[in-house]
MDAnalysis code that builds the backbone (N, CA, C; Angstrom):
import MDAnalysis as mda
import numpy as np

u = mda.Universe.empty(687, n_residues=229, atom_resindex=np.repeat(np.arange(229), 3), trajectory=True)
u.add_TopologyAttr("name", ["N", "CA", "C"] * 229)
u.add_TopologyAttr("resid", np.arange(1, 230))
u.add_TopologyAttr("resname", ["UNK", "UNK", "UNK", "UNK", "UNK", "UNK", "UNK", "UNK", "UNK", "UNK", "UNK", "UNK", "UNK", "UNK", "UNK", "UNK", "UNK", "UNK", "UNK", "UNK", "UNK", "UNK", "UNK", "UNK", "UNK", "UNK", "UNK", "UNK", "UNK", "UNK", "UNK", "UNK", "UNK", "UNK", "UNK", "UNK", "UNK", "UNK", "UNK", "UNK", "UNK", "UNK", "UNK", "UNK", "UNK", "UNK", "UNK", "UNK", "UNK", "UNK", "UNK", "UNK", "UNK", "UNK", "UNK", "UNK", "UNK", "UNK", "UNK", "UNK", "UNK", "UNK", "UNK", "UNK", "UNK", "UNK", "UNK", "UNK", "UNK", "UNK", "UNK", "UNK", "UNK", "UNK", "UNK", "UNK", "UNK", "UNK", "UNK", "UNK", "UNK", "UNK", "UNK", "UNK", "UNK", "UNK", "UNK", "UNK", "UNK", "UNK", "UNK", "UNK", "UNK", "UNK", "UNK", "UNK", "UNK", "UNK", "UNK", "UNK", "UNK", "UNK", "UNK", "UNK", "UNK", "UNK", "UNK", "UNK", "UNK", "UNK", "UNK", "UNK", "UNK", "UNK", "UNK", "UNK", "UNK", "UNK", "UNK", "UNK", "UNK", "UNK", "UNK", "UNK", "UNK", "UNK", "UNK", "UNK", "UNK", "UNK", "UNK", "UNK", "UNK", "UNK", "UNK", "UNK", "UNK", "UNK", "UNK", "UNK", "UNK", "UNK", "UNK", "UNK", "UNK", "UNK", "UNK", "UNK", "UNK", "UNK", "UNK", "UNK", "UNK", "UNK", "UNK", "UNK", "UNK", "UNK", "UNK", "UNK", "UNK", "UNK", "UNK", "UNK", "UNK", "UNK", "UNK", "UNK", "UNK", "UNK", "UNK", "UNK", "UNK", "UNK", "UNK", "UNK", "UNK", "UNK", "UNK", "UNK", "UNK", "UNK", "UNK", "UNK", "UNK", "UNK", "UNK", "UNK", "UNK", "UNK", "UNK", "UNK", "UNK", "UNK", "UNK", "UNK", "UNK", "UNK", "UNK", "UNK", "UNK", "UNK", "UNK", "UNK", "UNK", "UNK", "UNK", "UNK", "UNK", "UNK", "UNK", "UNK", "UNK", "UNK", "UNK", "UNK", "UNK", "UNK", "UNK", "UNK", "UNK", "UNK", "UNK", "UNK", "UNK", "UNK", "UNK", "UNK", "UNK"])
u.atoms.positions = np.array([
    [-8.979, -12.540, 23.488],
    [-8.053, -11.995, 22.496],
    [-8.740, -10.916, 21.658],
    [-8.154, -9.625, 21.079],
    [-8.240, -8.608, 20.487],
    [-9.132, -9.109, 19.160],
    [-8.245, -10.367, 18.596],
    [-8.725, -10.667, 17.099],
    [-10.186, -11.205, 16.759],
    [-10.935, -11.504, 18.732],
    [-11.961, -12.166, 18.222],
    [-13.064, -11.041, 18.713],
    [-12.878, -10.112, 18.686],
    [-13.634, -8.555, 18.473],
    [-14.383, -8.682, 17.183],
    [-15.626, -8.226, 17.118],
    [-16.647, -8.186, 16.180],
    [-16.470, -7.328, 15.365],
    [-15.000, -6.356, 15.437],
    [-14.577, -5.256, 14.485],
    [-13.850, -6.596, 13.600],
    [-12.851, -6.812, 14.147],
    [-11.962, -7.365, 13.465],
    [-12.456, -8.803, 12.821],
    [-13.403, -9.239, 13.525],
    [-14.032, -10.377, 12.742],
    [-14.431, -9.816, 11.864],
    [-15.244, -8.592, 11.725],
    [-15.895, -8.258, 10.302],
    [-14.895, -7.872, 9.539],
    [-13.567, -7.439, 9.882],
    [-12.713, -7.097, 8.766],
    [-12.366, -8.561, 8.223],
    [-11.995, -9.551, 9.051],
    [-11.520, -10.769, 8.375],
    [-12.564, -11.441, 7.208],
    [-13.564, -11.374, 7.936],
    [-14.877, -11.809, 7.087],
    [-14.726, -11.012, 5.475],
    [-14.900, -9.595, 5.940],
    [-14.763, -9.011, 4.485],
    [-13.875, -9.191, 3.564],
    [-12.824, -9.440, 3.797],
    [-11.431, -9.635, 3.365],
    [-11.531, -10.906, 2.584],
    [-11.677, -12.226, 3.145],
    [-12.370, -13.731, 2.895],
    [-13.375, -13.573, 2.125],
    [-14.252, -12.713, 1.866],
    [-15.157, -12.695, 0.841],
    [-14.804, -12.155, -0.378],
    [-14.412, -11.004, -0.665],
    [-13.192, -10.370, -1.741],
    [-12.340, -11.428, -2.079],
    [-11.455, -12.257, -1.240],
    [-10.707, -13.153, -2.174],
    [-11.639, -14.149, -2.826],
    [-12.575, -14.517, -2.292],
    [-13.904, -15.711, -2.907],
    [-14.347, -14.665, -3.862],
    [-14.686, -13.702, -4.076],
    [-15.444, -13.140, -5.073],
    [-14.378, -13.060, -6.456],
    [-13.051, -12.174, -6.213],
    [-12.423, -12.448, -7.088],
    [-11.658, -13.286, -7.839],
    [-11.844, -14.414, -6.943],
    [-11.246, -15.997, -7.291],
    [-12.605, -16.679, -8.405],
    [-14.384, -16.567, -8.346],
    [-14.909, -16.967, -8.258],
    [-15.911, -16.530, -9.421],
    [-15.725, -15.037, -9.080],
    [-16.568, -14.715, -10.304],
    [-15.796, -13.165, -11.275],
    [-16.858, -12.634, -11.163],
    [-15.916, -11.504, -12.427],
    [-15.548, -10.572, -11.626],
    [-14.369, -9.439, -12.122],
    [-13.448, -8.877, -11.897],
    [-14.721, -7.932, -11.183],
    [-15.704, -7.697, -11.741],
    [-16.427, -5.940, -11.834],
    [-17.348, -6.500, -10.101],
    [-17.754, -7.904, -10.049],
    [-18.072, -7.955, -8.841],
    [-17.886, -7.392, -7.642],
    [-16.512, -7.950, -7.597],
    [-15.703, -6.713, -6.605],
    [-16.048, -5.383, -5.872],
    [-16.970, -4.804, -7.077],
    [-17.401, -3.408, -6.704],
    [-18.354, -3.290, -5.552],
    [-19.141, -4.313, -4.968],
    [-19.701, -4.807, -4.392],
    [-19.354, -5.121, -3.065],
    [-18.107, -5.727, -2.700],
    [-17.896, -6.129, -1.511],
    [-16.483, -5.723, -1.207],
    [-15.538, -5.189, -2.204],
    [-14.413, -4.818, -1.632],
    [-14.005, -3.428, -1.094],
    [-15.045, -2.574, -1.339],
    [-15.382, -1.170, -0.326],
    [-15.335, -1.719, 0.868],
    [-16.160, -2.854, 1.227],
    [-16.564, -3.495, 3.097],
    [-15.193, -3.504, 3.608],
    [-14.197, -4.526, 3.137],
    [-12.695, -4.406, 3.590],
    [-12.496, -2.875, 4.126],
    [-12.261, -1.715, 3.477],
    [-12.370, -0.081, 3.888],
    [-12.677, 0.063, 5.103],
    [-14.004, -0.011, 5.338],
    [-14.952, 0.580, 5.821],
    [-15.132, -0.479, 7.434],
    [-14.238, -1.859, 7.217],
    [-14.174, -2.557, 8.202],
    [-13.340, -2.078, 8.993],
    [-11.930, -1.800, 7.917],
    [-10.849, -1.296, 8.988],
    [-10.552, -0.093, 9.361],
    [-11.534, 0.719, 8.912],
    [-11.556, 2.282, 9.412],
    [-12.392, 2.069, 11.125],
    [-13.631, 1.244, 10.913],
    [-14.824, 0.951, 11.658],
    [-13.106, -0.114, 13.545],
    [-12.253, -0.521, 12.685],
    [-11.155, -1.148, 13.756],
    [-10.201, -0.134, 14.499],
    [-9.417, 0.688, 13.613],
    [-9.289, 1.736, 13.581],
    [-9.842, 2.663, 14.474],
    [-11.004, 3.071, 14.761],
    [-11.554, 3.997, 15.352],
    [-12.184, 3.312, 16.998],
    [-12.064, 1.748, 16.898],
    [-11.987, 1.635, 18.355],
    [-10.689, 0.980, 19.098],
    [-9.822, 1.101, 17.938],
    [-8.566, 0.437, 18.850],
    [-7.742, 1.661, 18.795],
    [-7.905, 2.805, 18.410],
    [-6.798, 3.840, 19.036],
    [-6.888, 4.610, 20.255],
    [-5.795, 5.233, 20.329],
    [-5.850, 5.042, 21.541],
    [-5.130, 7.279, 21.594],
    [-4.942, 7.193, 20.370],
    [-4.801, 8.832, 20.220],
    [-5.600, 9.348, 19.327],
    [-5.762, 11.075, 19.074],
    [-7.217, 11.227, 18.284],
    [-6.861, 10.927, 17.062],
    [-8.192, 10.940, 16.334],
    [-8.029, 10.095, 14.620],
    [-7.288, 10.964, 14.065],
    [-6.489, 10.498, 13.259],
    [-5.480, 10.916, 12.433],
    [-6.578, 10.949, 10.854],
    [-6.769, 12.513, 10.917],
    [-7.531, 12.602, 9.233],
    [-6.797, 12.220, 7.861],
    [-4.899, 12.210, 8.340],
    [-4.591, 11.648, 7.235],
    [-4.572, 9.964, 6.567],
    [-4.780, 9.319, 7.805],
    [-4.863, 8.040, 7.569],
    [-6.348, 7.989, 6.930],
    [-7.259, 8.646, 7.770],
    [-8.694, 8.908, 7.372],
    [-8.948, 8.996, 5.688],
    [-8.045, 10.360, 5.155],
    [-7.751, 10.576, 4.057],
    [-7.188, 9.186, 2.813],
    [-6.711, 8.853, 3.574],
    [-5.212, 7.666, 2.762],
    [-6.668, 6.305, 2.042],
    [-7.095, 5.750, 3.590],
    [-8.429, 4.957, 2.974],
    [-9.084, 5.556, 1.894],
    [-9.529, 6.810, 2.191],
    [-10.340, 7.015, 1.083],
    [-9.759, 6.609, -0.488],
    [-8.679, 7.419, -0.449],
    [-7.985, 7.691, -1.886],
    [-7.857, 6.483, -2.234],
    [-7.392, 5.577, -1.165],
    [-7.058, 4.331, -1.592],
    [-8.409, 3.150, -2.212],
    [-9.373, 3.605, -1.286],
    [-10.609, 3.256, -2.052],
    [-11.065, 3.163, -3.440],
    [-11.102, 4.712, -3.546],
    [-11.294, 5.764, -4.743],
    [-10.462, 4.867, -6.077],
    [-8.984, 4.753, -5.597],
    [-8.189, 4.129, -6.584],
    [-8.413, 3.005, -6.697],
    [-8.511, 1.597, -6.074],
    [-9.227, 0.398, -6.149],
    [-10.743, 0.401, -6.790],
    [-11.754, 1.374, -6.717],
    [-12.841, 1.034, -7.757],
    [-12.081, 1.345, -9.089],
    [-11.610, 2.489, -9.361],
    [-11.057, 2.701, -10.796],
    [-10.567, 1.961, -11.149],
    [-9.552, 0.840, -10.560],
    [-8.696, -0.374, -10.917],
    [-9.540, -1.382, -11.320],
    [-10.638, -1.617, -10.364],
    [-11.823, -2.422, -10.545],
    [-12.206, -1.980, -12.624],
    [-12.970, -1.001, -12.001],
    [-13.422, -1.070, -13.637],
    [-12.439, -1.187, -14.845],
    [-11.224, -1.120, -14.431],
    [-10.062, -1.031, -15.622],
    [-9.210, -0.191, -15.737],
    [-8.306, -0.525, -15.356],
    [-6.458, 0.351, -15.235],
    [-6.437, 1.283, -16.752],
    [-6.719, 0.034, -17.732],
    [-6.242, 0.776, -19.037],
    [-7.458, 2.230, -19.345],
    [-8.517, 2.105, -18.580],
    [-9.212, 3.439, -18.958],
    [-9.160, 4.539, -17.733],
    [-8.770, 4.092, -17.003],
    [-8.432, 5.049, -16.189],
    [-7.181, 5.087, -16.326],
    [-5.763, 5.168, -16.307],
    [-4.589, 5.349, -16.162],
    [-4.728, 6.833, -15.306],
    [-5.013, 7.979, -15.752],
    [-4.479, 9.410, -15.200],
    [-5.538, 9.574, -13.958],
    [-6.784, 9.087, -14.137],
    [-7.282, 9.130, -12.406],
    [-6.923, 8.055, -11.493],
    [-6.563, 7.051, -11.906],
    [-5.897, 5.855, -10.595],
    [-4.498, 6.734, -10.165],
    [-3.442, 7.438, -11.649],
    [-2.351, 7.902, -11.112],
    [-2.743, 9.089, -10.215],
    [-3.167, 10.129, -10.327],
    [-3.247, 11.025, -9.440],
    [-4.162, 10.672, -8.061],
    [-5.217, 9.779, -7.816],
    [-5.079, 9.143, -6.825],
    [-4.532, 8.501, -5.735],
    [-3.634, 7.832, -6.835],
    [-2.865, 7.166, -6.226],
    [-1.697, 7.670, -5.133],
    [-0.652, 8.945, -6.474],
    [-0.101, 9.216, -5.709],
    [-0.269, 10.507, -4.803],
    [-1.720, 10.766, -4.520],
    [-1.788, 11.572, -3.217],
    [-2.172, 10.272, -2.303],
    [-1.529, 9.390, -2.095],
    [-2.356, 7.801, -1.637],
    [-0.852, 8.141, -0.370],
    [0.793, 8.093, -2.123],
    [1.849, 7.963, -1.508],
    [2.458, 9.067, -0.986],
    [1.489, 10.195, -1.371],
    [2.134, 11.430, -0.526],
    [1.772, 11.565, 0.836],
    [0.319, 10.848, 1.463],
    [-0.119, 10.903, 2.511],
    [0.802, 10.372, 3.054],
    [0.992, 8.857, 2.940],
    [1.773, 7.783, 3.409],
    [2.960, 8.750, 3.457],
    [3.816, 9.146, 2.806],
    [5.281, 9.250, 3.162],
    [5.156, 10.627, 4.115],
    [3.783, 11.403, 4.748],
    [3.848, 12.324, 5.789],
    [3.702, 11.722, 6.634],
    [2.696, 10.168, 7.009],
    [2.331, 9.904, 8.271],
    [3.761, 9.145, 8.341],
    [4.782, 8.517, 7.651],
    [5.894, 7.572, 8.305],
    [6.803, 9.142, 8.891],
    [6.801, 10.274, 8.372],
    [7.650, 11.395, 8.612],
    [7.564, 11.904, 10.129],
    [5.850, 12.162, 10.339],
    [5.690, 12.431, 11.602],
    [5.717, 11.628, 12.527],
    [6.261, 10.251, 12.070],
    [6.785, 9.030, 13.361],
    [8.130, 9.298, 13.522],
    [9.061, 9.904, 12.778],
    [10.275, 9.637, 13.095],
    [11.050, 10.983, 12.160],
    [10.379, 11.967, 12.796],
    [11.208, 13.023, 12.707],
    [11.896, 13.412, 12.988],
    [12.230, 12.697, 14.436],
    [13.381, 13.213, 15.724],
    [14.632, 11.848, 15.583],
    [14.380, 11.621, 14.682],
    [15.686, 10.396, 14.728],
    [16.567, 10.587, 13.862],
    [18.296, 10.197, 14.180],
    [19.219, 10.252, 13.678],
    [19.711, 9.127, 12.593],
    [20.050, 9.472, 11.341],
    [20.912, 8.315, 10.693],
    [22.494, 8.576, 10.616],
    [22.897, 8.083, 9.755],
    [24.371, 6.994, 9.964],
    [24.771, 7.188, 7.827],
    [26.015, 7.195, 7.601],
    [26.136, 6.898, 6.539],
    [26.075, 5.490, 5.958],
    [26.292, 4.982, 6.999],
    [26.127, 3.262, 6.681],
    [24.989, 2.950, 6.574],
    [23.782, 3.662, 6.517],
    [22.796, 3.361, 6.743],
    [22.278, 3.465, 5.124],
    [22.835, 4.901, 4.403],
    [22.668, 5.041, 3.608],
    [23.405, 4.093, 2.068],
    [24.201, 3.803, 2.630],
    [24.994, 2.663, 1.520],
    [23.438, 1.417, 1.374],
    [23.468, 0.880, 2.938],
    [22.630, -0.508, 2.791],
    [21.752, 0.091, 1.886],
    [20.650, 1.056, 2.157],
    [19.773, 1.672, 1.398],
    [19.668, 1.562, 0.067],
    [20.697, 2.231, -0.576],
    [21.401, 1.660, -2.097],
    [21.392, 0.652, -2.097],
    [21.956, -0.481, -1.683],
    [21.997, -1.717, -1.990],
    [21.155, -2.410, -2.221],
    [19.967, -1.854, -1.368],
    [18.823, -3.130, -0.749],
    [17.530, -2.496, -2.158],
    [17.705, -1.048, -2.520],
    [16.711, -0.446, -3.519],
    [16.790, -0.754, -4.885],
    [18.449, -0.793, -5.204],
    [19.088, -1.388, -6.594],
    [18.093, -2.277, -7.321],
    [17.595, -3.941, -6.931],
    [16.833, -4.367, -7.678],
    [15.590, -3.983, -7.759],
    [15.241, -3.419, -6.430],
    [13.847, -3.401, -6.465],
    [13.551, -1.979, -8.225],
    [14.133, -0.955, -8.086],
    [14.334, 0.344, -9.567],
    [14.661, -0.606, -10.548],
    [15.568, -1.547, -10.393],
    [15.396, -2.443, -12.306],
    [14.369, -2.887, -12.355],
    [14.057, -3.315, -11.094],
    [12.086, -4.220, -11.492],
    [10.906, -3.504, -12.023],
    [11.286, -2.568, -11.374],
    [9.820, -1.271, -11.809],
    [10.267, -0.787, -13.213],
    [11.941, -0.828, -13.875],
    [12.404, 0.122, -14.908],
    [11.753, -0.961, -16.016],
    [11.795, -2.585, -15.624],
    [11.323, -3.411, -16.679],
    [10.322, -3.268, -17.148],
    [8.919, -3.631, -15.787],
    [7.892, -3.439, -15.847],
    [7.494, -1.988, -16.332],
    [7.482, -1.248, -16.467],
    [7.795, 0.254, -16.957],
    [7.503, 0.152, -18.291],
    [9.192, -0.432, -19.187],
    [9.093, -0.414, -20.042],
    [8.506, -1.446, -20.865],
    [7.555, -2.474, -20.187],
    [7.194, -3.333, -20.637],
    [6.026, -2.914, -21.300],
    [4.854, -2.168, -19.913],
    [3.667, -1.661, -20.458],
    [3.701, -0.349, -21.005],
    [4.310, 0.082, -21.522],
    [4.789, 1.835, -22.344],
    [3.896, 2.036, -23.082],
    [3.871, 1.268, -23.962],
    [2.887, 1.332, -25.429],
    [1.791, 1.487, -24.613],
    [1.121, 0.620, -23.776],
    [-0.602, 0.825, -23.391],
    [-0.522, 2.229, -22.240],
    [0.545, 3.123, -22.167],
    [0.383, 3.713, -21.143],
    [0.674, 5.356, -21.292],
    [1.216, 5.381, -22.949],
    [2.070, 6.355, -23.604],
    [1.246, 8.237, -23.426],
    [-0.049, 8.123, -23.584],
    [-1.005, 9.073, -23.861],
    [-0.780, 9.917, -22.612],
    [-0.844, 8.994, -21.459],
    [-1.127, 9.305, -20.271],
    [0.330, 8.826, -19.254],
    [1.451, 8.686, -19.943],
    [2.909, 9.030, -19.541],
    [2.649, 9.496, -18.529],
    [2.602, 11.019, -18.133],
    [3.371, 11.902, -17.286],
    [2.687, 11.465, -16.308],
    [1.242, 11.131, -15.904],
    [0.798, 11.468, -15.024],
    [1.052, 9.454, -14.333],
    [0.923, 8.354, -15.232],
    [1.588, 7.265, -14.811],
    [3.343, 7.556, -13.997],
    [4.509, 8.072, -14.826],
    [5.603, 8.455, -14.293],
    [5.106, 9.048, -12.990],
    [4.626, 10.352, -12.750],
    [4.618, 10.652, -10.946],
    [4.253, 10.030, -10.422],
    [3.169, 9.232, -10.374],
    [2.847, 7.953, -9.604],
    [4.097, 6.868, -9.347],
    [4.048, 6.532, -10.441],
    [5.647, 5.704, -9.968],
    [6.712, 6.240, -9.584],
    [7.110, 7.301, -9.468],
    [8.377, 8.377, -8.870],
    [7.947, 8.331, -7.211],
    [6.504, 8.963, -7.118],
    [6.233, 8.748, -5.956],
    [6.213, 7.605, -5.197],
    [5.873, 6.318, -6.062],
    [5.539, 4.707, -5.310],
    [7.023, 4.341, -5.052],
    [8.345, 4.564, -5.708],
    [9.515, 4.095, -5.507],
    [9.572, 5.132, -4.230],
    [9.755, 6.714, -4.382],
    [10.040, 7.146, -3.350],
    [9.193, 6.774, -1.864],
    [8.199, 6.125, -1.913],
    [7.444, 5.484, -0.677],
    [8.087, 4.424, -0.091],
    [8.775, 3.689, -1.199],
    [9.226, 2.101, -0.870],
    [10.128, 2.492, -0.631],
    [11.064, 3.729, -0.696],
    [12.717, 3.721, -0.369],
    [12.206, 4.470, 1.272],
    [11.328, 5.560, 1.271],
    [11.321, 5.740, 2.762],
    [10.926, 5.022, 3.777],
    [10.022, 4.151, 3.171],
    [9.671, 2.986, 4.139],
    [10.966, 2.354, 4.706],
    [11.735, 1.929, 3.491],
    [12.864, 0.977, 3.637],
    [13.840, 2.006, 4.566],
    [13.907, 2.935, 4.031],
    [15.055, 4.018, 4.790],
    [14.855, 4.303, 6.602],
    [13.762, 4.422, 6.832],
    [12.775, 4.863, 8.364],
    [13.173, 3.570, 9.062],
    [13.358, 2.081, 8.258],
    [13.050, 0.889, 8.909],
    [14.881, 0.661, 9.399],
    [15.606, 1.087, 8.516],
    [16.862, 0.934, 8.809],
    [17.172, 1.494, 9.808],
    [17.103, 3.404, 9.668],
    [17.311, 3.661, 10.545],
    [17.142, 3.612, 11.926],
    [15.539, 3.029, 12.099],
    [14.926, 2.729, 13.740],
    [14.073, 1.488, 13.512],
    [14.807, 0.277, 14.063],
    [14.286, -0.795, 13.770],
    [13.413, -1.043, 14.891],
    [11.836, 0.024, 14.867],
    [11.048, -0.051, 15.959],
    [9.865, -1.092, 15.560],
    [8.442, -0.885, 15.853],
    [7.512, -1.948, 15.230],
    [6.883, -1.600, 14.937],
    [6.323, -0.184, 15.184],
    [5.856, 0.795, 13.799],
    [6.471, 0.848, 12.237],
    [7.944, 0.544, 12.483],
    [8.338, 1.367, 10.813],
    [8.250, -0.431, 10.021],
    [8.428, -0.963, 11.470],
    [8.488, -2.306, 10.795],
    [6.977, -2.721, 10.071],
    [6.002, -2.165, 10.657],
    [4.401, -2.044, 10.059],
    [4.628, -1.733, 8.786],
    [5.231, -0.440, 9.004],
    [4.794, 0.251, 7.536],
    [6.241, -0.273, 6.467],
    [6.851, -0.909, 6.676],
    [7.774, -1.638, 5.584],
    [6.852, -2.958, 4.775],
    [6.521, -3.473, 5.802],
    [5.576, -4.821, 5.206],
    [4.671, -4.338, 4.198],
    [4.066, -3.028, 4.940],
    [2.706, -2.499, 3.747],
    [3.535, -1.693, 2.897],
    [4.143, -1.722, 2.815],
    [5.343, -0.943, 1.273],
    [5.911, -2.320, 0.960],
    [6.038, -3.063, 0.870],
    [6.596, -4.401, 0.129],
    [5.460, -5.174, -0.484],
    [4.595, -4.749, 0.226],
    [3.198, -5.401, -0.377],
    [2.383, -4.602, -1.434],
    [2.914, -3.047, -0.900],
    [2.446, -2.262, -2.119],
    [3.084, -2.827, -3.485],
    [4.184, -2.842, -3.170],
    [5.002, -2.830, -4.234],
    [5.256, -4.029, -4.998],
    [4.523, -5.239, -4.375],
    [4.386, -6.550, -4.889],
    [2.975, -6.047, -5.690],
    [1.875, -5.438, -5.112],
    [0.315, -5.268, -5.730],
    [0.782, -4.439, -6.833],
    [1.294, -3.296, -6.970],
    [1.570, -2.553, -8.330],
    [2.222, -2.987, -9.131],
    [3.102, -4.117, -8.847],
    [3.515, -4.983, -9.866],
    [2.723, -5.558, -10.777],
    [1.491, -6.831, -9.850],
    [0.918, -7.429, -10.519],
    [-0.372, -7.031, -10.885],
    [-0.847, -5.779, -10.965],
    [-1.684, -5.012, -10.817],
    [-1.327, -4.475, -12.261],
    [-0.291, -3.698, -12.406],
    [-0.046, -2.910, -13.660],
    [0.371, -4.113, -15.014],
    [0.737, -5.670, -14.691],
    [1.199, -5.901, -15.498],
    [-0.278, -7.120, -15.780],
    [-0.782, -7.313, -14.769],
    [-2.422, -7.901, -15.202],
    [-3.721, -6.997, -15.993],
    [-3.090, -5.592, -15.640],
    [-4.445, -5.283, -16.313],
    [-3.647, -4.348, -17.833],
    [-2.522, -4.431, -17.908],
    [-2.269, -3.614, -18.899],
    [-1.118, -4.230, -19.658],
    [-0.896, -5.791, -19.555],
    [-0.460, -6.581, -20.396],
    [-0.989, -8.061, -20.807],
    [-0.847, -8.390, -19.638],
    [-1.222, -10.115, -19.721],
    [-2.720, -10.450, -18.809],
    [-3.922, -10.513, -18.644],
    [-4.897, -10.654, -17.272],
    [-5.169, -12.302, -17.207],
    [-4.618, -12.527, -15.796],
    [-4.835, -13.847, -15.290],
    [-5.965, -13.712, -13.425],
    [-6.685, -14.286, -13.509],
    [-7.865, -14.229, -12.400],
    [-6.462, -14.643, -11.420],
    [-5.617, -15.018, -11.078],
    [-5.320, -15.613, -10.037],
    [-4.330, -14.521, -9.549],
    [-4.229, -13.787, -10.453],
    [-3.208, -12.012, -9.960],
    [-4.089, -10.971, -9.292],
    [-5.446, -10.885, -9.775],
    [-6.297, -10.309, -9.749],
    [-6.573, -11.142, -7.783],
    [-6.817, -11.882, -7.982],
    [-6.695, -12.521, -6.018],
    [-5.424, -12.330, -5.339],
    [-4.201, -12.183, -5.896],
    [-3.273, -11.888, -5.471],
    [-3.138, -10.671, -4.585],
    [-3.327, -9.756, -6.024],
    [-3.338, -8.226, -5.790],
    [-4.634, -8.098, -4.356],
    [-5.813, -7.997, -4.671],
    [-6.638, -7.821, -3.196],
    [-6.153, -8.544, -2.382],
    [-5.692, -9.887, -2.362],
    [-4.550, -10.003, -1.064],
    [-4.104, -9.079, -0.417],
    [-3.000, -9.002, -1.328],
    [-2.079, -8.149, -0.804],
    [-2.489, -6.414, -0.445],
    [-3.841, -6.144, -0.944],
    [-4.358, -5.261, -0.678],
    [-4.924, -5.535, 0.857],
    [-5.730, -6.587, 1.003],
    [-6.143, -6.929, 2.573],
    [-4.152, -6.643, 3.505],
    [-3.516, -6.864, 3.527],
    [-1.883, -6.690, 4.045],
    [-1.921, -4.953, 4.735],
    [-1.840, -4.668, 2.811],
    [-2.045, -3.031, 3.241],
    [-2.667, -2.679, 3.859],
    [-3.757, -2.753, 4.001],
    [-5.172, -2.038, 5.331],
    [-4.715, -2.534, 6.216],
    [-4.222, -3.365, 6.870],
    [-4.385, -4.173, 8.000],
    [-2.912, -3.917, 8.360],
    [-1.963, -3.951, 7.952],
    [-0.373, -2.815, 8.625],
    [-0.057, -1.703, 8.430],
    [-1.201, -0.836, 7.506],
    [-0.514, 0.168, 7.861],
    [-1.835, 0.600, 8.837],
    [-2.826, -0.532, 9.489],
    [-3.606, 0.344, 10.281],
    [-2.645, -0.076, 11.706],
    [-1.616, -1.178, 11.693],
    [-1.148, -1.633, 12.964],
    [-0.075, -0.368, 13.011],
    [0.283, 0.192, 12.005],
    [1.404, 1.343, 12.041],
    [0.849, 2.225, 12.606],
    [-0.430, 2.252, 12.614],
    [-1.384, 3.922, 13.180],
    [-1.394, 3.765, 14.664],
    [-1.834, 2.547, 15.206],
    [-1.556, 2.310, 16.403],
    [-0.390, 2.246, 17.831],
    [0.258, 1.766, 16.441],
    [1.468, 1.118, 17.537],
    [2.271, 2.665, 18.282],
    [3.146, 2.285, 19.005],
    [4.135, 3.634, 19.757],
    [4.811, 2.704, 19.522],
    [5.557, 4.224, 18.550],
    [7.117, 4.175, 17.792],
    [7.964, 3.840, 18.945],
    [7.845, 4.214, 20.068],
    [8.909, 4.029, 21.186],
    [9.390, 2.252, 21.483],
    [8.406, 1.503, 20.762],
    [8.798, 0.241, 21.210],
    [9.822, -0.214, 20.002],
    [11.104, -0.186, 20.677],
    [12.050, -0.408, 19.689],
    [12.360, -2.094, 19.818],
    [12.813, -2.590, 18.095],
    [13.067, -3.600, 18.193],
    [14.645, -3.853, 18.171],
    [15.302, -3.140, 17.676],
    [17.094, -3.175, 17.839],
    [17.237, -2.131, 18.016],
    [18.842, -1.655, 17.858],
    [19.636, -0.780, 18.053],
    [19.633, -0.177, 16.478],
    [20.005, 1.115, 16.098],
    [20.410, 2.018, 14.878],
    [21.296, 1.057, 13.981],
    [21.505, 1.077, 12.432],
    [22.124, 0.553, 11.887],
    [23.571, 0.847, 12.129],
])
């Protein structure tokens, strides 16, 4: 089996150690062993594809790196370099889901569900939003594009998945639901309430992200799982 590859063992390994570290000891530890997660699944990445490396995914790790130490040392002092990080994180992301499914058709019905299915997810972010304002006020504008961009990631994810229910878009929906579960508890642990057990959550759900949207890099879009909405 694929999973018992000495790539992917070392990604699991790394991954299992990050949740023990941040379950276990202090937040700043982290700095230490949760780069390895990165650097495991770039190191998976580069022997399980099977077309040439894509520099934007190449790119996406990094930033995404970049933004996880800053988070590490503290959201509330970084706010404007995690945001502009970040969202060249979600601008990458919403080119590589584009160049999977540029050639595909939607449906107006497609676009109603869309609305429907996004509705709570924009009150959740409008709460959380206005929850942490006060700790975030200085550095507004550049928090707002980040989140303009992170909703618009989670609606194209969601939108790409409707329209072609293949097992690529289905990759990259999981790692946009998981984003969007981590920036939840991410923005409201370090810049309202901090509990250690969000803080394991969040790199969870960070191990999710690396690990589908690297199955999204792989997979061929052609393997469809249904028919168009």
């Amino acid at each position: 089996m694929k999973y018992t590859k000495p790539t992917y063992i070392a990604f699991f390994i790394t991954a299992f150690i990050s949740l023990l570290v941040a379950l276990l000891f202090e937040k700043s530890d982290l700095l230490f062993v949760y780069p390895l997660t990165f650097v495991s699944i770039f190191v998976v990445y580069m022997t399980e594809k099977k077309k040439p490396t894509s520099i934007l995914f190449v790119l996406a790790l990094i930033f995404g790196l970049s933004s996880g130490i800053y988070l590490i040392l503290g959201f509330g002092e970084y706010v404007k370099e995690v945001s502009i990080l970040v969202s060249i994180f979600y601008i990458i992301y919403l080119r590589l889901m584009y160049l999977k499914n540029e050639k595909m058709k939607t449906t107006t019905k497609m676009y109603i569900w869309l609305i429907v299915i996004f509705l709570p997810v924009l009150y959740i972010y409008d709460r959380v939003i206005c929850l942490i304002y006060p700790e975030i006020e200085e550095d507004f504008v550049y928090f707002a594009i980040m989140a303009f961009l992170m909703l618009g990631y989670i609606m194209a994810a969601l939108y790409y998945y409707l329209r072609n229910k293949n097992q690529s878009n289905l990759w990259m929906l999981i790692t946009a639901v998981n984003l969007g579960i981590m920036n939840i508890i991410i923005t409201i642990n370090e810049l309202y309430v901090y509990e250690t057990m969000f803080t394991v959550i969040a790199v969870f759900c960070s191990h999710f992200v690396l690990y589908f949207s690297f199955k999204f890099m792989i997979e061929d879009e052609k393997n469809t799982l249904t028919d168009i909405v």
